[in-house]
C-alpha positions in Angstrom: 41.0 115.1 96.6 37.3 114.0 96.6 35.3 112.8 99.7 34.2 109.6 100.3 31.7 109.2 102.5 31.4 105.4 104.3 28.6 104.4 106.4 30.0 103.6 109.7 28.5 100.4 111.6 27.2 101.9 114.7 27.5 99.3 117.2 24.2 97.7 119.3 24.5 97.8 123.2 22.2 94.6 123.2 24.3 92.2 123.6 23.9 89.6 120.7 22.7 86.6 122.5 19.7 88.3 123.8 17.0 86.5 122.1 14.2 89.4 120.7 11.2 89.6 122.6 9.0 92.4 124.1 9.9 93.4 127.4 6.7 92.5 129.4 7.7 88.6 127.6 11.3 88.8 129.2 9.9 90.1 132.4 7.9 87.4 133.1 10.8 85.2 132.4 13.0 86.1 134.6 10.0 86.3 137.5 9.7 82.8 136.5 13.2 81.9 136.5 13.9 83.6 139.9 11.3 82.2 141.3 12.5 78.6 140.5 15.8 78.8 142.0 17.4 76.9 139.5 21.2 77.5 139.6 21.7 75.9 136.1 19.2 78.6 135.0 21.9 81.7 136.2 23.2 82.7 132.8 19.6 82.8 131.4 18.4 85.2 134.3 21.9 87.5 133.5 21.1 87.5 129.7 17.3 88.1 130.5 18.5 91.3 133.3 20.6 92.6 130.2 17.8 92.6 128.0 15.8 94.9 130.6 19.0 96.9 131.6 19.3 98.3 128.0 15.9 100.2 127.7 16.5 101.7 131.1 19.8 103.2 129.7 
């Protein structure tokens, strides 16, 4: 029986919805929106803290 050999789809740990951008770019984004205290602005500052916990891993 011959082998096949697939290439497997290794999947990303940054989370899709993460828009790209360097990391000193999303730093000052989320010192920016912290530093509004906008509540509305919550699920950016997660998504933003993502983006910087993935590097760190």
């Amino acid at each position: 029986m011959p082998i096949i050999q697939t290439e497997r789809a290794i999947p990303s740990i940054v989370p899709s919805d993460v828009p790209a951008m360097s990391d000193d770019e999303c730093l000052a984004r989320l010192a920016r929106a912290v530093k509004d205290h906008d509540a509305e602005r919550l699920e950016e500052v997660a998504q933003l803290i993502a983006r910087l916990a993935v590097p760190i891993e």
